[in-house]
N, C-alpha and C positions, 0 to 999 in steps of 0.2 A: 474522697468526694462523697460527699451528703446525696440521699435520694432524690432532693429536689435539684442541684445542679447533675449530678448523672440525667434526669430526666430532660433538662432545658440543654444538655448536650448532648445528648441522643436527638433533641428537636433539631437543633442547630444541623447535625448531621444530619439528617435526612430531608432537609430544606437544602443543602448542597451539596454537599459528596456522596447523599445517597440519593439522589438525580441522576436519571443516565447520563448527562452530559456529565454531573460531577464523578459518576463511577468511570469515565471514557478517560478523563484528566487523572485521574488515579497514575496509570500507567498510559499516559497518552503515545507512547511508542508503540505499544503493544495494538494499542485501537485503531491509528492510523495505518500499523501495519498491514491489522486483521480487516480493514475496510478497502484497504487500496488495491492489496494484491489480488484478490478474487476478479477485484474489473481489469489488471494490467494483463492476466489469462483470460479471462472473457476478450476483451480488444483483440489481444494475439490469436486466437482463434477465427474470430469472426470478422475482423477490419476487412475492406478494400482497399487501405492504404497500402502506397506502394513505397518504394524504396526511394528515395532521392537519387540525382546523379544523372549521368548521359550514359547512356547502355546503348551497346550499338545493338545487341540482339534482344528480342525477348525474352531469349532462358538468361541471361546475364540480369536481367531487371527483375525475374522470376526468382535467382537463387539470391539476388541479392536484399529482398523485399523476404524470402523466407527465413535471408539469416540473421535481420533486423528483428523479424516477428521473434522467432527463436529467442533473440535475447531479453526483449520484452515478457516473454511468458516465464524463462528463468526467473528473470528479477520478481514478478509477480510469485514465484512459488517459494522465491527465498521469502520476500514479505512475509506471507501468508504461514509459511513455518515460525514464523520468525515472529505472528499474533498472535500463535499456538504455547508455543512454548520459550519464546525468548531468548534462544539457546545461540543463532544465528549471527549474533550482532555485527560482525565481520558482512558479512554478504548483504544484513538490510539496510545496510550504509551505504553500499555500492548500490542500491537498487532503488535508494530515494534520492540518489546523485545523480542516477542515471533520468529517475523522473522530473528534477530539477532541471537537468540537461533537454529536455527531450518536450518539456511541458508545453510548450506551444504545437507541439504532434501530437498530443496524446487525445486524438477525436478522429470518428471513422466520416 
């Protein structure tokens, strides 16, 4: 490669894959990982949402609204490893299945 195409593909690159959206698509697993799971532990922390279901007591709606949150914040910590370093791919499979699954809840 000649100096003048090196240069006109270095422009090239940096008119789209060196755009942060073009560096996100890089490894778009790893960005969507590292973007989603921080807010599915923010949600699981902070929601009002409660658990679906007819509970006849309140602790029954209580542990069961804690162990819904619980697994949301799991799956958010596998993500978020899993934007880190990649190493996860087992668990952030299960954790964007679970958000596919779940996508119409996922708002407090």
């Amino acid at each position: 490669m000649d100096d003048e195409s090196d240069k006109a593909h270095k422009e090239r690159y940096a008119k789209t894959w060196g755009t942060p959206i073009g560096q996100d698509c890089i490894t778009l697993k790893a960005s969507l990982a590292a973007w989603l799971g921080p807010r599915l532990v923010f949600l699981a922390d902070h929601t009002t949402t409660v658990a679906r279901g007819d509970f006849e007591a309140d602790e029954e709606l209580e542990a069961a609204t804690k162990a819904e949150l619980s697994v949301m914040r799991n799956h958010g910590k596998a993500l978020i490893e899993f934007g880190e370093t990649e190493m996860n791919d087992k668990e952030a499979q299960e954790a964007m299945l679970w958000v596919a699954e779940n996508f119409h809840r996922l708002w407090d």
